[in-house]
N, C-alpha and C positions, 0 to 999 in steps of 0.2 A: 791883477787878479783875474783869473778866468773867466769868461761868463758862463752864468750856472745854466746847465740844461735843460731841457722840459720838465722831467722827471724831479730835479734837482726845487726848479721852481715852485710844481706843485707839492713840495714836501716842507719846504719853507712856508708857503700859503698855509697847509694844514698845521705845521707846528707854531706858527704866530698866532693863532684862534686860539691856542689855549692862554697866551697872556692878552689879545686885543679883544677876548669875547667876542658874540656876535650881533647879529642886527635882533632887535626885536619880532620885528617877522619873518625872518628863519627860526627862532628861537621858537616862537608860537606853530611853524612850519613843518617843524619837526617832532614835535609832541603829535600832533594832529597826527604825522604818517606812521609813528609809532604805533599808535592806537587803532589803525587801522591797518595797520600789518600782524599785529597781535590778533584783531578779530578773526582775520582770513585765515591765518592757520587756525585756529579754531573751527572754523568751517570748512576748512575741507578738510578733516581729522576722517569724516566720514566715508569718501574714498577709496576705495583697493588699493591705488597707489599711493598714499598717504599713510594704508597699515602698512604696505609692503616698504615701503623707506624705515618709517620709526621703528618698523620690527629690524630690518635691515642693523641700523643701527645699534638696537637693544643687544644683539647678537655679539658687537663687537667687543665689548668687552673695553678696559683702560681704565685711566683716570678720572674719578670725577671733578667735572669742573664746571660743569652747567646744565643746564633741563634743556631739555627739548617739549614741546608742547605733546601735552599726553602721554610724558612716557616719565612717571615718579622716581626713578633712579637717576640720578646724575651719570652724564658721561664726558669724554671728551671735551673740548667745545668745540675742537673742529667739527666733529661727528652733531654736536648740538645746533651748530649753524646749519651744517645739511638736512637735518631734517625741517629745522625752522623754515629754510629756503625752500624745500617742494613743496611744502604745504602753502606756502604765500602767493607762489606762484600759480597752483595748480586749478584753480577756482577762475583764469581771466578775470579776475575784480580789482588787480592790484593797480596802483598809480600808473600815470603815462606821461612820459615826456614828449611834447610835440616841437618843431619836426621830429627830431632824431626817434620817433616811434621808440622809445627807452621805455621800459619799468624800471627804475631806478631804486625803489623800496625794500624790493622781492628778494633783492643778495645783499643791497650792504645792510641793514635792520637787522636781520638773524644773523650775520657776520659779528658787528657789531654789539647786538645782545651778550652772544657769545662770551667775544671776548672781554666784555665788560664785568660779565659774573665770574668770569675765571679769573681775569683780574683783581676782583674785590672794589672795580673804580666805581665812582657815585654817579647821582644823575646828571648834573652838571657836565661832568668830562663825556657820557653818553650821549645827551646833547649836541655838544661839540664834534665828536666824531664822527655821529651819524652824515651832520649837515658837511664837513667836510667829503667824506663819501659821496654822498648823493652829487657834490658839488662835482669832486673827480670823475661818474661816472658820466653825467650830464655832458660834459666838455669834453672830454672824450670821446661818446657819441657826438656828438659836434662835430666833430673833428673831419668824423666818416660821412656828415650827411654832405651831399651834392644839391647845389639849390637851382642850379638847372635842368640836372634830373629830377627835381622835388623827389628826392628817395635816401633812403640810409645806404652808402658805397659798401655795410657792411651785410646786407639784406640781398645789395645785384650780385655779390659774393658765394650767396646760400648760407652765411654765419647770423649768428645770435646775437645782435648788439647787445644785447642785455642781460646777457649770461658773462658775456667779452669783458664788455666796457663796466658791468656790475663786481666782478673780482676786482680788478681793478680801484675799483669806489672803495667796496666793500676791505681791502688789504691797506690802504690809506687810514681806516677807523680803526682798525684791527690794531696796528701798528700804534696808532696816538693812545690807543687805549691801553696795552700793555707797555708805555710810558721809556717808545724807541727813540722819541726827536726826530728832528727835519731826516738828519741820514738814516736812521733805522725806517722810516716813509719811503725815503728814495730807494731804499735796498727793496723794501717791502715789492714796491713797483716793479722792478728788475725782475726778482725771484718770480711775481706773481705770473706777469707776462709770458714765463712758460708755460704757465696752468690754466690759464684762459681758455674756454673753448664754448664751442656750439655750433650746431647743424641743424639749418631750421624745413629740410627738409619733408619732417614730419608732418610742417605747415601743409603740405600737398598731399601726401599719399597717406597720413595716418600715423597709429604709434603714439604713446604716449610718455615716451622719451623727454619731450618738451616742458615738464612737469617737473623735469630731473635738472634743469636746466641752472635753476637759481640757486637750488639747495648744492649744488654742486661748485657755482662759483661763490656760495659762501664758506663752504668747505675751503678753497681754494687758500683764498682772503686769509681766514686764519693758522691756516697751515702753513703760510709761505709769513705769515707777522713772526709765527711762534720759531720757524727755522731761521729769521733773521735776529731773532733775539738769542740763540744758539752760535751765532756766528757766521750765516752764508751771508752774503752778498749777491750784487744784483748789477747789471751795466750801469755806470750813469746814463748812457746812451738809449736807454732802452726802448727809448719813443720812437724818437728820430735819427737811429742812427740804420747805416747802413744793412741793417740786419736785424733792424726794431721791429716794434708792435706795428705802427703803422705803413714800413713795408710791407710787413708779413700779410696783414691782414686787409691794410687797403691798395697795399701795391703804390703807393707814394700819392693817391688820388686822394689827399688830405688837406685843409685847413687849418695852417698850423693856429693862427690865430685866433681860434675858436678855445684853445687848450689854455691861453694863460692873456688872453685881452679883458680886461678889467677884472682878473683876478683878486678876490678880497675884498670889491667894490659891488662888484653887478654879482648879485647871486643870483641863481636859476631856482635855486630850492622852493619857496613860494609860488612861484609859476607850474611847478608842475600837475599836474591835470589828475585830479580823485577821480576815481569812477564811481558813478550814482547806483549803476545799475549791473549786475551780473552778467554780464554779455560784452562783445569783443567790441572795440570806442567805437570802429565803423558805423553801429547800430544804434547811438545813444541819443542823435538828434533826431534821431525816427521815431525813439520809445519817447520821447518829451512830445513829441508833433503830436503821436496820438494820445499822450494825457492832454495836452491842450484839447483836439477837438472835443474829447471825452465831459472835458470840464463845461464848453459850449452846445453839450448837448444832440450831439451826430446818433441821428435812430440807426441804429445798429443792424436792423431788419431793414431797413429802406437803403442801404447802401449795394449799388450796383459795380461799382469801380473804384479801384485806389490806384494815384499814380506818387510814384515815390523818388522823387528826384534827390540826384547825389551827387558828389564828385565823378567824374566816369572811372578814374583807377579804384577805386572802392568797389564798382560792382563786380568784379573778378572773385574780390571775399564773400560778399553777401548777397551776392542777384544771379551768381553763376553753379550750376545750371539753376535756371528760371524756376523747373519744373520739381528740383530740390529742394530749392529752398522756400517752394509753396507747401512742401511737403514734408519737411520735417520730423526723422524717425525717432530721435531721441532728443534730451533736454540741451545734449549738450551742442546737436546739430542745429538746435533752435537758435544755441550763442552767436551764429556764426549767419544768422536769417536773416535780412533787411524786413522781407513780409512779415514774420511770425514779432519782430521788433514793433512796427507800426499794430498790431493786431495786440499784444501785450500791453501798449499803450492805450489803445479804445478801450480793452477790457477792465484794463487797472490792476493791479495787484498790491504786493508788499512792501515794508523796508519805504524807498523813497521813494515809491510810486511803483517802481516794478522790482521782487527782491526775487532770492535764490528760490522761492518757495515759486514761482511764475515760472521756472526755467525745470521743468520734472518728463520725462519721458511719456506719460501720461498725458499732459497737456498739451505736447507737441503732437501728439495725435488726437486728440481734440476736436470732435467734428464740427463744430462752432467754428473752431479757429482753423481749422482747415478752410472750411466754407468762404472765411473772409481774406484767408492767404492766398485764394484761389483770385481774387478779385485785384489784386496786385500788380500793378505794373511795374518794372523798375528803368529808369531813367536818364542817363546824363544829363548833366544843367550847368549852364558856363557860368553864372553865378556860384555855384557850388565851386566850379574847377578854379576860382580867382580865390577865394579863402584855401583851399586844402593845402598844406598837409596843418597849415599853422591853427586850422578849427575842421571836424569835420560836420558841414554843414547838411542841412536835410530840408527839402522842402515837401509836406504833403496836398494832394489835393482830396479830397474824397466828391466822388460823384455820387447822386443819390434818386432814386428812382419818379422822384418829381422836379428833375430837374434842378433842382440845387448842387450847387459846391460849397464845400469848405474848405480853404486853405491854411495851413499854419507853415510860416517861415522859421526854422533853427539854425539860425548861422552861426551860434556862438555855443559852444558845448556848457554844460551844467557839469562844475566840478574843475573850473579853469579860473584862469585870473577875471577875466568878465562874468563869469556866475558863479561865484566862491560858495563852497559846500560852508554853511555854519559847521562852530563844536557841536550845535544840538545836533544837526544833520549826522556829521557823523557819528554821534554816538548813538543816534538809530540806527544806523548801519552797522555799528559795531553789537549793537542788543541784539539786533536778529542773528548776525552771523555766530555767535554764541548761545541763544536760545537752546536750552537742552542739552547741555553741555558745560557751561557754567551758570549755580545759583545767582539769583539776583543777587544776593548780598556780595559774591567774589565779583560778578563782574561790573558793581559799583565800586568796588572798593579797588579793581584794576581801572577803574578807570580815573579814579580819582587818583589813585599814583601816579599816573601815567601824566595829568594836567598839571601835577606838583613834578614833575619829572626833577627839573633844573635843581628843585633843592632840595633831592634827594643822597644823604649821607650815601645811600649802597640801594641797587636796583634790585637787589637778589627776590624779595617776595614779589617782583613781578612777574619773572617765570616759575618761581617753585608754586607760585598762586595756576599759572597754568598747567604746569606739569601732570596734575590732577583732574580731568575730565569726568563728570557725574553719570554721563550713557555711554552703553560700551566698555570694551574690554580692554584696556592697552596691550599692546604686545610686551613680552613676558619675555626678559633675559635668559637664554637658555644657557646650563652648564657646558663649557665647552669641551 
């Protein structure tokens, strides 16, 4: 008998999960990243490019076969997964996979959703999917990251791990959910690996293209399950062969054995990294260091100097220019701040110590927090550089006009395997990012769905529960 090829294997991995079930802490893993991918579209509902997607979408007109968050007409669910996917993505709040810098939630979850309500499948088999997905996308990114560059090969590229390697996930669930088997996965794989795409270009010059990124490889994902259930096909070869994903995209600078070594065994799903805080991961042992000193009591007027030590390739995102990022013109420039992170920490805020309501255009001009942004140093620390990429650590000092220091060490990120986010955790994270948007009563009652997920007959009232937003207008299907 042949041996089965990459593609082949991880399609058999995904179809044996529906008879071998999975572990209990994926099982619990999964629920958790649901409920917090449902929050974030929620929250970023608010948006210009949030209305501009779901209006996008309302426009197109089709079948219905599933909600999109905020928009009470059923559509598509290819078209339901895109819009789920820009809004998940579009907030920096979503999951992180470390190394491989992956969000792995952001496409296959709305891929997934998707196709689970147009399928009619229960919570159970949703379940099951998702954690497949996340699993494909993770090993996948794996695949591309170099661990002597400490970098994603798909990142020195100028591509989107996470839009790439996220269809990919996301066409795996897609596929198990509308009930294709090991080969209707492997096909899925094939077809999708045309549609994969991302340019993270944006990262540098601007554009909020990037927002398009997720919703776009959830689009994907369902599109290319729904035409394999039609009848196309897809290479077996599609990974590794001569003309595959990972020549195309890493030019052969891959680890194969990152894609199928202790497949079924070592799950990545549970490892991967929640985010606590509203802001890009690089910042988040910074926002922890200043609620620690905050907690210890640092006079806030008596502070002359902050020095803020990092990995050194991290201060390119948040300490470069210096002069920037003490400066901060809007909320969303604040995301991307090491200063205004340490200074959001002193001050304290929302949510779990600093929430979406901390990160406002307003604030980031802020003459308090200017004043203290200004005090800022930012740093390399070979400490930092021995952890990174696998934590990103932060060390502050704060000096202080009589001569004191206060130091706080964060070598270990909050929202990782060593600082696990409780359920309670995140369903304060989940409360806020829905405040005003949905009543208390829907969004206990989504949340309680969401923790019964596994034995749930049909998931359908947990997006037609969203589809319905209490502020604001949803965009309005126009006659064509």
């Amino acid at each position: 008998m042949a041996e089965l090829t990459l593609a082949e294997r991880l399609a058999a991995f995904a179809a044996a999960t529906t008879h071998t079930g999975l572990p209990d802490d994926v099982r619990h893993s999964v629920r958790q990243r649901v409920l917090d991918v449902l929050g974030l579209c929620v929250a970023a509902y608010r948006l210009s490019t949030s209305t501009a997607a779901v209006g996008f979408v309302a426009d197109q007109g089709g079948r219905p076969e599933a909600h999109a968050v905020g928009l009470p007409e059923a559509v598509p669910a290819a078209q339901a997964a895109f819009a789920n996917g820009v809004l998940a993505h579009s907030l920096d709040y979503d999951d992180t996979h470390l190394p491989s810098v992956l969000h792995p939630s952001a496409g296959v979850v709305p891929a997934a959703l998707a196709a689970a309500q147009a399928a009619g499948a229960g919570g159970g088999q949703l379940t099951a999917a998702v954690a497949v997905g996340l699993e494909v996308a993770v090993r996948l990114g794996m695949a591309g990251y170099d661990r002597k560059l400490g970098n994603s090969v798909f990142f020195e590229h100028g591509q989107h791990a996470t839009s790439i390697c996220g269809a990919m996930g996301g066409a795996a669930s897609a596929a198990l959910l509308f009930g294709l088997g090991a080969e209707g996965v492997a096909n899925a794989l094939g077809v999708t690996a045309s549609f994969s795409a991302g340019i993270i270009e944006a990262n540098r010059t601007g554009g909020t293209v990037k927002r398009l990124h997720c919703g776009w490889a959830a689009h994907s994902a369902v599109t290319a399950a729904q035409l394999v259930k039609r009848g196309f096909t897809g290479p077996p070869t599609v990974l590794e062969g001569r003309f595959g994903f990972f020549r195309a995209f890493l030019r052969d600078e891959v680890d194969l054995d990152q894609v199928t070594g202790g497949l079924g065994e070592d799950w990545s799903v549970p490892g991967i990294f929640f985010k606590p805080y509203p802001a890009n991961h690089f910042t988040h042992a910074a926002i922890d260091a200043g609620l620690r000193l905050r907690e210890r009591g640092v006079p806030l007027d008596r502070i002359s100097r902050i020095e803020l030590r990092v990995p050194a390739a991290v201060i390119r995102t948040i300490g470069q220019p210096i002069e920037v990022k003490r400066a901060p013109e809007t909320g969303y420039q604040a995301q991307f701040s090491g200063p205004y992170a340490v200074v959001a920490g002193l001050l304290g805020g929302s949510g779990l110590g600093v929430g979406l309501t901390d990160y406002t255009d307003e604030l980031a001009r802020d003459p308090r927090r200017r004043a203290l942004m200004a005090t800022v140093d930012m740093l390399p620390d070979g400490r930092c550089d021995s952890i990174f990429p696998n934590q990103f650590p932060a060390i502050v000092t704060v000096h202080t006009d009589d001569g004191r220091e206060w130091t706080e060490e964060v070598l270990a990120n909050r929202g990782g395997p060593q600082r696990p986010l409780s359920d309670e955790e995140l369903a304060v994270k989940f409360r806020e990012n829905v405040a005003g948007r949905l009543t208390d009563e829907a969004a206990r009652r989504v949340e309680d769905l969401v923790l019964r997920l596994d034995g749930l007959d049909s998931i359908d009232e947990i997006p037609r529960t969203l589809a319905r937003l209490e502020a604001g207008s949803p965009p309005s299907r126009r006659n064509p």
